[in-house]
N, C-alpha and C positions, 0 to 999 in steps of 0.2 A: 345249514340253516343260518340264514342273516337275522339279525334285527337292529332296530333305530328304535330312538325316543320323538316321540310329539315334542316339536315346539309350545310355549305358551300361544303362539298364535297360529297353532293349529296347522305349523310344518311339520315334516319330515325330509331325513336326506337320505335318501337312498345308496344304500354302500355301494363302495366300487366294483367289487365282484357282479352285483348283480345290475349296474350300468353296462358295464363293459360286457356281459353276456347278452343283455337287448341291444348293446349297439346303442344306445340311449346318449344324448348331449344337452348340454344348455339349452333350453330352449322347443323340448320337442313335449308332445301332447301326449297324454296319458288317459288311458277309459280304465275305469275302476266300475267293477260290478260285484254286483253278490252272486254269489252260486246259488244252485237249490239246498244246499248244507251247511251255507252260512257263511261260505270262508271265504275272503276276497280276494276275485282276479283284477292283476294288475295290466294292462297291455299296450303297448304303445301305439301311437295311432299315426305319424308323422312317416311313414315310410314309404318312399317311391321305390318303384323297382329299379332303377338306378343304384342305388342303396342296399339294396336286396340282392346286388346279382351276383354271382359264383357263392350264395350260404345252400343253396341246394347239390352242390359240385358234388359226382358222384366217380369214384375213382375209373379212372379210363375212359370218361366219357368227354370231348371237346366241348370246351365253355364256349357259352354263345354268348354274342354283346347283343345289347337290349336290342340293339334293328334287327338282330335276325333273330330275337325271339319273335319280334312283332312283325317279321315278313314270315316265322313258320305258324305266328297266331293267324294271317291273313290266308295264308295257303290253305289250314288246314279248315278254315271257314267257308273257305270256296269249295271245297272237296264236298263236308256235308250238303252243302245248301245243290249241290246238284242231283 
């Protein structure tokens, strides 16, 4: 568990454990919402799949670079639609 203190002007910094586990930098967007329980989710909103790509890497499986995610997103588009 992390915690921060409120600025008087209604900052906070986010410690480095949990930047470096989103992936998170200078400069990137954040959606804060409430739960149905009260407790606040925090999420980042700033991520292309560029950014994103090998955090789903699953042992023995060949990484695909974005084009050939999005020539097997095309493929597999065309398969249903017939």
């Amino acid at each position: 568990m992390s915690t921060t203190t409120l600025s008087r002007t209604g900052q906070i910094t986010i410690p480095r454990t949990i930047r470096e586990r989103l992936f998170l930098q200078a400069g990137d967007q954040l959606e804060l919402t409430f739960t149905e329980t009260g407790d606040l989710l925090l999420r980042p909103v700033t991520r292309t799949v560029d950014e994103l790509c090998g955090r789903l890497h699953r042992p023995g499986q060949t990484p695909l670079s974005p084009e050939d995610m999005d020539q097997a997103i095309r493929d597999r588009s065309r398969d249903k639609g017939a």
